[in-house]
C-alpha positions in Angstrom: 0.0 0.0 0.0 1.9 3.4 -1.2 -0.2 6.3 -1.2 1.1 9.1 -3.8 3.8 11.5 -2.9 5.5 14.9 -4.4 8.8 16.3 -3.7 8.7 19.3 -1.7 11.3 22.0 -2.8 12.9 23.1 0.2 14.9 25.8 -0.9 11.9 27.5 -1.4 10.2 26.6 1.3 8.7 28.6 3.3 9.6 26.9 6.9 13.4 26.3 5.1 15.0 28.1 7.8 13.9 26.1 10.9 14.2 22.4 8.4 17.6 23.5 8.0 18.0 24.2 11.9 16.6 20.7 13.2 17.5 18.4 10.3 20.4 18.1 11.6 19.4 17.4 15.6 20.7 14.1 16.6 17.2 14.1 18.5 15.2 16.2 16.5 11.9 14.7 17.7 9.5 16.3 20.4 6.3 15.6 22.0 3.4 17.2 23.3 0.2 15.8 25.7 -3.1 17.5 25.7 -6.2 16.5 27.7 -9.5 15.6 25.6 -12.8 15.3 27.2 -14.2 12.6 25.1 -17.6 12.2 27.1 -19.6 12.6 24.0 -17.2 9.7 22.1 -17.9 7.1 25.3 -22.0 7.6 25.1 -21.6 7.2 20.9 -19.7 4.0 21.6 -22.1 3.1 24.1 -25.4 3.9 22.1 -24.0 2.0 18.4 -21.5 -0.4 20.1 -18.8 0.5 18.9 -15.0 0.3 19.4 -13.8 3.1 21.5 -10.4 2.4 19.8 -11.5 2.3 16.5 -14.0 5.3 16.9 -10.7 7.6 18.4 -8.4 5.6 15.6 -10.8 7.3 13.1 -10.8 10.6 14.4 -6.9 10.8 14.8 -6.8 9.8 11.1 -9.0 12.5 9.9 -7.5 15.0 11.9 -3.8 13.8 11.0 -4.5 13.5 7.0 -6.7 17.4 7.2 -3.3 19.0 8.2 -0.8 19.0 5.9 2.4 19.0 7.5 1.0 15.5 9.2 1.5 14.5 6.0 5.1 15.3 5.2 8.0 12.7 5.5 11.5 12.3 4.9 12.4 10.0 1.8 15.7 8.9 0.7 17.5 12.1 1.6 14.2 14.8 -0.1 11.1 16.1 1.6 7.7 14.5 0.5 4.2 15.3 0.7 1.8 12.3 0.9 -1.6 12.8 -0.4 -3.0 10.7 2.5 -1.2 8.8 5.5 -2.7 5.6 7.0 -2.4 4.5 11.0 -0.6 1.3 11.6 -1.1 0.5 15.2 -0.7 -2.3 17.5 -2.7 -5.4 18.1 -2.4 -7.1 20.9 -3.1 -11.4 21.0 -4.8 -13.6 23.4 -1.5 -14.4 24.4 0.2 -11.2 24.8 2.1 -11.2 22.0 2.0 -7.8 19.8 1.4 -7.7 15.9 1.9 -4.1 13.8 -1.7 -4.0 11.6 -2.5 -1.3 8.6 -5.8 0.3 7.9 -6.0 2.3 4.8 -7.7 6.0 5.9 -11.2 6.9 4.1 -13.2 9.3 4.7 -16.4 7.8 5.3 -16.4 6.5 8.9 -18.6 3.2 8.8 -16.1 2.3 6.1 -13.0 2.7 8.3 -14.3 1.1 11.1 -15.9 -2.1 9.5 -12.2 -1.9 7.1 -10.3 -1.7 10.8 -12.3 -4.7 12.3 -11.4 -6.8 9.2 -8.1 -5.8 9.6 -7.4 -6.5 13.4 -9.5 -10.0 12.6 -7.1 -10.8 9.9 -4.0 -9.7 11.7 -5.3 -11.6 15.1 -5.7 -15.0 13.4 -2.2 -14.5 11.3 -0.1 -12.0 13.4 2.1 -15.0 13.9 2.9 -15.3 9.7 3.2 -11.6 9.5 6.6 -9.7 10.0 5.9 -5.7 9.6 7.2 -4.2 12.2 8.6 -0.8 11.1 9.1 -1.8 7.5 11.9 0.2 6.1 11.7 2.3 3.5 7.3 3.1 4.4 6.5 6.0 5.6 3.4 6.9 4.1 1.9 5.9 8.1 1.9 7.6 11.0 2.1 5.1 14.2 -0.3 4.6 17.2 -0.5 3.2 20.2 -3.0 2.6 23.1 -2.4 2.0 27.0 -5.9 1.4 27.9 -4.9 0.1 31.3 -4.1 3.2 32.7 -4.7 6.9 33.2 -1.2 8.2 31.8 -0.4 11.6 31.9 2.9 11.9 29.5 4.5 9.2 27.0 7.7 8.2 25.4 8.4 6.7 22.1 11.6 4.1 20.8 13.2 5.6 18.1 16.2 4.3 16.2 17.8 7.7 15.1 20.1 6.1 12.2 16.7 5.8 10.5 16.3 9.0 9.5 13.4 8.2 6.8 11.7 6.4 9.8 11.8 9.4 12.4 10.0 11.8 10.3 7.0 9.5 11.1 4.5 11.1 13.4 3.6 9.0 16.8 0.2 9.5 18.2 -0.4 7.5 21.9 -3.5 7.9 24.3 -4.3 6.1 27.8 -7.0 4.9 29.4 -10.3 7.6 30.1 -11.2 8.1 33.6 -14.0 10.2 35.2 -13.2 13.9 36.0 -16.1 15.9 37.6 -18.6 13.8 36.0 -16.7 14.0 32.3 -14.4 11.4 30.8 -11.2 12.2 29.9 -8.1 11.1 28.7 -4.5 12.3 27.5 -3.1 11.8 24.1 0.0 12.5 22.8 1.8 13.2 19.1 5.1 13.1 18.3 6.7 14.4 15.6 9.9 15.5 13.8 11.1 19.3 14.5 12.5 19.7 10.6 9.2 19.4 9.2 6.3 20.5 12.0 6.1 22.7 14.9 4.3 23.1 18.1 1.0 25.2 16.6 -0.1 22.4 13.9 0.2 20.1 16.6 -2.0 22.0 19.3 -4.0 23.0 15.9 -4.7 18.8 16.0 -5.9 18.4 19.6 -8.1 21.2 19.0 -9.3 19.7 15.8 -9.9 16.3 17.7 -11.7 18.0 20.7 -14.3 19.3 17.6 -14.6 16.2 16.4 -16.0 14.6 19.6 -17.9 17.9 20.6 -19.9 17.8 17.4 -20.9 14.4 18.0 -24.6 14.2 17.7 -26.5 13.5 20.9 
């Protein structure tokens, strides 16, 4: 699955000055947390029986492929633009054991959510034939994971920083929602690589998410 990709000319960039700053950052990655209040997304889930996962994984998907510079990457030493980036996330076995599984993004919801139970079906009864962990050479993804055991308040990622390709993927993790004053809420973090994206498209994405959920019809 390669979605389609242009070169972006960085010479005439208009954020050339700070790519040329933290390109060449031997941790040029950062992070930042924001609280959601996803009441409205916990009574949807409860009123269609839905996945809460798949339901959020849909949201962070739209959100991520609506702002562009979620959709840049490093490839083979240029700066591309992907039309549209997919999440490949994490399922977990009966046995513990953890499998990396793609869902290609669409736009119409239903669609992505019956696509990502297919998928995580599929990858559940052959995670054990598949090998596609951090594939090298892909990065028209971003990656996400879930900690749905917990209430967690700030996250880490692994990164291998002699991929260079393979940093310039964005990271998006969330905990577990917990009762606050009679709302649900829950942290979620993105991580992303300083040469291509700053702080404000990333706050500009937990604001967009928060929307998402707000406009959620009763």
């Amino acid at each position: 699955m390669i979605n389609k990709m242009q070169k972006v000319q960085t010479e005439k960039w208009a954020r050339r000055q700070a790519y040329a700053t933290f390109i060449g950052y031997s941790v040029p990655v950062f992070s930042l947390s924001a609280r959601l209040d996803v009441t409205k997304l916990c009574q949807r889930c409860r009123r269609e029986k839905t996945s809460f996962f798949g339901e959020m994984l849909y949201i962070v998907s739209a959100v991520l492929n609506g702002i562009e510079e979620f959709r840049l990457r490093l490839h083979k030493g240029d700066v591309v633009l992907f039309d549209k980036t997919d999440p490949n996330y994490i399922v977990m076995a009966d046995s513990g054991a953890i499998t990396p599984c793609r869902t290609e993004y669409m736009q119409d919801r239903k669609a992505f959510l019956a696509r990502e139970r297919a998928d995580i079906t599929y990858v559940k009864e052959n995670g054990g034939k598949l090998n596609t962990f951090n594939p090298p050479g892909v990065v028209d993804c971003f990656y996400v994971s879930t900690l749905p055991w917990t209430d967690i308040l700030s996250f880490s990622n692994p990164y291998d920083y002699k991929d260079a390709d393979g940093t310039s993927i964005p990271r998006v993790t969330w905990g577990k929602y917990s009762e606050e004053n009679g709302r649900m809420k829950m942290t979620i973090d993105i991580a992303a690589h300083h040469a291509l994206i700053d702080g404000e498209p990333v706050c500009r994405a937990f604001n967009a998410m928060q929307r998402m959920i707000d406009e959620i019809d009763e």
